[in-house]
C-alpha positions in Angstrom: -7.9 -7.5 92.1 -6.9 -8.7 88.7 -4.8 -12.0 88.1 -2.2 -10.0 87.4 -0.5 -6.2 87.0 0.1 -6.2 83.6 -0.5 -8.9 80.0 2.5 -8.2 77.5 1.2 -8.5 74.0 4.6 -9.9 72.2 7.7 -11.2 73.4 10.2 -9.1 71.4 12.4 -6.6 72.4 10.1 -4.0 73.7 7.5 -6.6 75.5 10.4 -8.1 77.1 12.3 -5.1 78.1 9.3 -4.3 79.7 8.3 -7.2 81.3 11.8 -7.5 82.7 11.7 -4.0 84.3 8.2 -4.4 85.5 9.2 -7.8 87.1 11.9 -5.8 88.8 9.1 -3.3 90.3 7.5 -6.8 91.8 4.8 -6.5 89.1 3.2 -9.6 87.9 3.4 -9.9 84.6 2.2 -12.6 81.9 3.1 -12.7 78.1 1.5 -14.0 75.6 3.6 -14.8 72.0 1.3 -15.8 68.9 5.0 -17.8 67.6 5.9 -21.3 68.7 9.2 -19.1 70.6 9.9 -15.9 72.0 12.2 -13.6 70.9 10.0 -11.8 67.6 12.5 -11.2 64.5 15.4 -11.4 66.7 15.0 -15.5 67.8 17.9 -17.5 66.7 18.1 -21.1 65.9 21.1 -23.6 66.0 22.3 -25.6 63.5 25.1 -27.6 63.0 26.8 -25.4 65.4 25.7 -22.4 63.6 23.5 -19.4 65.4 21.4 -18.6 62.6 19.2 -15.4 62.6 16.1 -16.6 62.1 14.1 -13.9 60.4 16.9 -11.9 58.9 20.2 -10.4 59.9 20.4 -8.6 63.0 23.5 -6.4 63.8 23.2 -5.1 67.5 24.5 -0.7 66.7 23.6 1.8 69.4 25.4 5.8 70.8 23.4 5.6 73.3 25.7 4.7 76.7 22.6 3.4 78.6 21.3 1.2 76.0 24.6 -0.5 75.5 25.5 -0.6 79.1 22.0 -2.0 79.2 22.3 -4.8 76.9 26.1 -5.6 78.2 24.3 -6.6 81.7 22.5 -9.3 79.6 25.2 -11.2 78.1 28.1 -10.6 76.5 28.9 -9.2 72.9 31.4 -9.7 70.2 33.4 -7.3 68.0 31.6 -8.0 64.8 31.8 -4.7 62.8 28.9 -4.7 59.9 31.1 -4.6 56.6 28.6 -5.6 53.6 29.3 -6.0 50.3 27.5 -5.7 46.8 27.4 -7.4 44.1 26.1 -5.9 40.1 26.1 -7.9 37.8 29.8 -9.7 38.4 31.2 -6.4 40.0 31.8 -6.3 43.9 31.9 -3.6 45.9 32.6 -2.3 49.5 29.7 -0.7 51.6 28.9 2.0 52.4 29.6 4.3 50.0 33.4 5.0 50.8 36.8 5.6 49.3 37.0 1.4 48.3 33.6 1.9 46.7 35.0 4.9 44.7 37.8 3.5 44.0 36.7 0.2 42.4 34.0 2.1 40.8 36.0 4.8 39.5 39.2 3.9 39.3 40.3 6.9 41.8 42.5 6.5 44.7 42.5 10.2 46.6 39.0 11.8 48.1 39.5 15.2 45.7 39.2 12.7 42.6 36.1 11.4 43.8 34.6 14.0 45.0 35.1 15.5 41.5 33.5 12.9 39.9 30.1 12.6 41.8 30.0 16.7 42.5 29.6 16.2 38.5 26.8 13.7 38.3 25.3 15.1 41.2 24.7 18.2 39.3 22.1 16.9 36.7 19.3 17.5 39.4 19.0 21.4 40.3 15.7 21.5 42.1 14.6 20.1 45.1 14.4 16.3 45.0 10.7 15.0 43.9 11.1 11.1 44.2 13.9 8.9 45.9 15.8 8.6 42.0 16.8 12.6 42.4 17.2 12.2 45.8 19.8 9.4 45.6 21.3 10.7 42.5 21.6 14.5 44.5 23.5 12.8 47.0 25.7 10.1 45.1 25.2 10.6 41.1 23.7 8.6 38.3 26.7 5.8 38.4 26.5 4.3 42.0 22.4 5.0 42.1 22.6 2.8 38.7 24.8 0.2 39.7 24.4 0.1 43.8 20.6 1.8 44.5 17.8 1.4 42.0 17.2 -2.3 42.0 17.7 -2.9 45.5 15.7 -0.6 46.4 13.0 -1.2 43.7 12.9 -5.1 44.9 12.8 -3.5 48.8 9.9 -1.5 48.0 8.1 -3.3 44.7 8.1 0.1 43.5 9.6 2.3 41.0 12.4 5.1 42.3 10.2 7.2 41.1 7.4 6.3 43.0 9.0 6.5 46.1 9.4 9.3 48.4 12.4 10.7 49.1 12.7 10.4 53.0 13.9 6.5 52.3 17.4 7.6 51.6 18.2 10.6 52.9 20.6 9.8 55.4 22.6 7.6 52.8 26.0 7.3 54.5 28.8 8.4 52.3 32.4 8.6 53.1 35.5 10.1 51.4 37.4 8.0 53.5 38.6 4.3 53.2 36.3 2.8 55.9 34.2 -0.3 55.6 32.2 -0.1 58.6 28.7 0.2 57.7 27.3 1.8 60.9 28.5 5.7 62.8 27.2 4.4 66.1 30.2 4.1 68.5 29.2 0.7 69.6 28.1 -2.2 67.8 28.5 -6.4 67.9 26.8 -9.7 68.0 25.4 -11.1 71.3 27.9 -14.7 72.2 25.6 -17.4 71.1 22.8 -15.2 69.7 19.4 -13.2 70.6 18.3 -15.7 72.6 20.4 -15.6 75.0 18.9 -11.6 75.6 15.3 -12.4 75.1 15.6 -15.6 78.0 17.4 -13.3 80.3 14.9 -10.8 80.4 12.2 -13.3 80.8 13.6 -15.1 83.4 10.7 -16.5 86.0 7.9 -14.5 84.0 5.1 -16.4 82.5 4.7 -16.7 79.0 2.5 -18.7 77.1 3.0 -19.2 72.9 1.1 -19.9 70.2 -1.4 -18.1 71.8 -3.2 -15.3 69.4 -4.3 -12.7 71.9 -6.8 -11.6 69.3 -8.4 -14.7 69.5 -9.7 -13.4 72.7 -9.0 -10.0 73.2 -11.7 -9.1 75.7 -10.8 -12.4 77.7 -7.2 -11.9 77.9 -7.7 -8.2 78.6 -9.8 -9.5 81.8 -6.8 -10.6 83.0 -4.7 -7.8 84.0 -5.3 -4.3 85.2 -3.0 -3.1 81.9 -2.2 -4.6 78.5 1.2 -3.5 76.8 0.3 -4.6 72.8 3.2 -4.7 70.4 1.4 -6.3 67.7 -0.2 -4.4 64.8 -2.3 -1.6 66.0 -4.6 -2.2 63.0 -5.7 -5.2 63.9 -6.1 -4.3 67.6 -9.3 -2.4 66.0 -10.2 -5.6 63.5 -8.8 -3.0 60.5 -12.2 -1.0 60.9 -10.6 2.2 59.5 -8.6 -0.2 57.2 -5.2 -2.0 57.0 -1.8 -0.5 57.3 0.7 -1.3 54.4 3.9 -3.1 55.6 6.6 -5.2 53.3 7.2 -8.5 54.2 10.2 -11.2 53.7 10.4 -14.6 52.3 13.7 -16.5 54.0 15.2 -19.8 51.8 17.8 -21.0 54.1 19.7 -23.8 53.2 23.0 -25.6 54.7 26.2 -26.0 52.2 28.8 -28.8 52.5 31.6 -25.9 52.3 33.1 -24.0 55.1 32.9 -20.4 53.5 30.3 -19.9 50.7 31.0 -15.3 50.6 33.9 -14.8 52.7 31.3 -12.3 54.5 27.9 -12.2 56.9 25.7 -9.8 54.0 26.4 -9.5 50.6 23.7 -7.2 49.0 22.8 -8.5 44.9 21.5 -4.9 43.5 20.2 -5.6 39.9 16.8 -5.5 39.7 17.0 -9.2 37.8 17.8 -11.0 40.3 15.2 -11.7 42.8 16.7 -11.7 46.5 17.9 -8.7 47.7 20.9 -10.3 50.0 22.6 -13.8 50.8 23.3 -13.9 54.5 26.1 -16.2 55.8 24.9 -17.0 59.3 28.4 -18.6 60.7 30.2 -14.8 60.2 28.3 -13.1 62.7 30.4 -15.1 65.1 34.1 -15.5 63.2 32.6 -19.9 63.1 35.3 -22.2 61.6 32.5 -24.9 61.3 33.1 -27.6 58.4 29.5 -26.4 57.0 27.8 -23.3 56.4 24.2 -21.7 56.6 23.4 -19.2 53.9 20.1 -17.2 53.4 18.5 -15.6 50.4 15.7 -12.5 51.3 13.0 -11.6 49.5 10.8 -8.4 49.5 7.3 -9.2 49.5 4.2 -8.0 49.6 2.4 -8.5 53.0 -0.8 -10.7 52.6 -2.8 -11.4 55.1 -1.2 -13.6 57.4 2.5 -12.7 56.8 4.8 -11.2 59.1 5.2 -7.3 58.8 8.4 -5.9 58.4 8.5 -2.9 57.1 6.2 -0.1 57.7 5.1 1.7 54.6 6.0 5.5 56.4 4.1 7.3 52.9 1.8 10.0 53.5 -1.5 7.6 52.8 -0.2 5.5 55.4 0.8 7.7 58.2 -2.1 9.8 58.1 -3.9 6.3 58.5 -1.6 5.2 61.2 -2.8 9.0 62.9 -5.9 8.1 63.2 -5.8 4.8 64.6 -3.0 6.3 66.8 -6.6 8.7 68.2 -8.5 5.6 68.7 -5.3 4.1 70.3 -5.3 7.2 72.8 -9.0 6.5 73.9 -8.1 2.7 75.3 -7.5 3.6 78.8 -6.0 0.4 80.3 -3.7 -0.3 77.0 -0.3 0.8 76.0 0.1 0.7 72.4 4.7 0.0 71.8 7.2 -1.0 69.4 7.5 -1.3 65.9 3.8 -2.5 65.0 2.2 -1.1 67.9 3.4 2.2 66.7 3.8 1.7 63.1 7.6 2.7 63.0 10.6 1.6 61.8 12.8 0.9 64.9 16.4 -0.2 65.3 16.9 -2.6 68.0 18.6 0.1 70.4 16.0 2.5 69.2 13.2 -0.3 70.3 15.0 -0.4 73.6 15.2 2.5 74.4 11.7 3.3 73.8 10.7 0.2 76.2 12.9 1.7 78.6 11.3 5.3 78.1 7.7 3.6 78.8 9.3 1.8 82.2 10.3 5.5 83.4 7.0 6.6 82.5 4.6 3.7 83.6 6.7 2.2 86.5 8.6 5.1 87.8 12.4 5.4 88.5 
């Protein structure tokens, strides 16, 4: 008999989820986190009062009843409805692409006037879409891809529009209709205090040790447990020997402001290509704070060196028919399970990460 049932590579959402449910099955579980805290991109820190999203901003969005109802038996959540805003050059405008958009853009105030307008810039492209430019410019025309697409995207990516495949934009939400929220899904808000207060609840009375690199010692940790669940990179699981994966990374400069509102607004998106962040978050919004001081943070797009986080997978054809075959070499490890974003070299939203952990559980530990 092993020391114990299963060794959780990663304590974000999908190791946790996991080790929560297998805990529940009176599993014994242990997780190891490479980090100095648990949590992944989600962890939170506070400052002055402030719950500030560490690694980016996370907006919790899910249809899915059982995920939510899921989630709500953690802690509790907030009404905070994502309502972003961009700025080009001076101009500000309302996100997504909706009737205030169009209307500050156009000077239009009725969805037929609009509609006229794009239907008419749509039109230069008449083929099928080659790159993400026609694409977004099929969808929206050549004013708000100018002004609202192309150099946010370009700085996302550190490619051209042109270079980039068209799948990146394809379900660009647009609305003839005077409605700010960014997200469809039916629910969506903040968790009270932050993340952590998820991630802690799900590890309650599990072991975890951090700043422990499980590839320091893959073949010893693996020794520990009759299964591993990995949720780190599945490139490096196999020491890159068919080669590395392309992701994007982020560089975070966070600094504290001696004002109480610096945006009037959690995300404000800067789309010129000139300058170099892609977004300003204002931390203290996510949870309506009233605090005398405020915590902004500037992202930017980067490319992923060795020994940055990964983001962003890079979904192009080169590198998801190298993800396939790693995927084959993945299917050949018979006492590890290969989840979550960088285990499975996918773009996941939180509720989508979730419910995948939970799909696994079903799977692995039965109903």
């Amino acid at each position: 008999m092993k020391q114990y049932d299963y060794l959780i590579v990663g304590s974000g959402l999908f190791g946790a989820v996991f080790a929560c449910e297998a805990k529940k099955k009176g599993k014994k579980c242990l997780v190891l986190e490479k980090r100095d805290h648990v949590g992944g991109n989600i962890y939170c820190e506070n400052v002055e009062g402030i719950t500030v999203h560490k690694y980016g901003a996370h907006i919790f969005h899910t249809s899915n009843r059982q995920v939510w109802n899921y989630v709500n038996g953690l802690c509790e959540f907030n009404n905070f409805i994502n309502s972003p805003v961009a700025k080009y050059k001076g101009e500000v405008y309302n996100l997504p692409f909706n009737m205030n958009t169009f209307s500050q853009m156009f000077g239009v105030s009725e969805p037929c006037e609009a509609m006229g307008i794009i239907e008419k810039q749509r039109s230069e492209i008449t083929g099928e879409p080659e790159n993400l430019e026609e694409q977004a410019i099929s969808l929206v025309g050549r004013e708000i891809y100018t002004k609202l697409i192309k150099g946010y995207t370009e700085k996302q990516w550190g490619r051209d529009c042109k270079e980039l495949p068209t799948f990146i934009i394809k379900r660009l939400p647009v609305r003839y209709t005077y409605d700010n929220n960014y997200f469809n899904d039916r629910w969506q808000g903040i968790p009270v205090g932050g993340y952590n207060t998820i991630i802690e609840k799900l590890l309650e009375g599990i072991e975890v040790r951090l700043s422990t690199d499980f590839l320091s010692d893959r073949e010893g940790f693996l020794k520990l447990a009759e299964k591993c669940i990995y949720t780190g990179t599945i490139d490096s699981f196999f020491d890159y020997s068919l080669g590395h994966l392309a992701y994007r990374g982020l560089r975070f400069e966070t600094e504290m402001l001696d004002c109480e509102n610096y945006q009037g607004v959690a995300v404000v998106n800067y789309t010129e290509r000139e300058v170099p962040f892609t977004r300003i978050i204002e931390h203290k919004h996510f949870e309506f704070g009233n605090q005398p001081k405020t915590v902004i943070t500037r992202e930017y797009p980067v490319d992923l060196g060795e020994g940055g986080e990964p983001y962003y997978p890079v979904n192009d054809e080169k590198n998801n028919a190298l993800y396939e075959k790693y995927a084959d070499l993945a299917k050949a490890q018979k006492n590890v399970i290969f989840g979550g974003r960088l285990g499975q070299y996918k773009y996941y939203d939180m509720d989508k990460c979730i419910e995948a952990a939970l799909s696994l559980c079903e799977k692995e530990l039965g109903e």
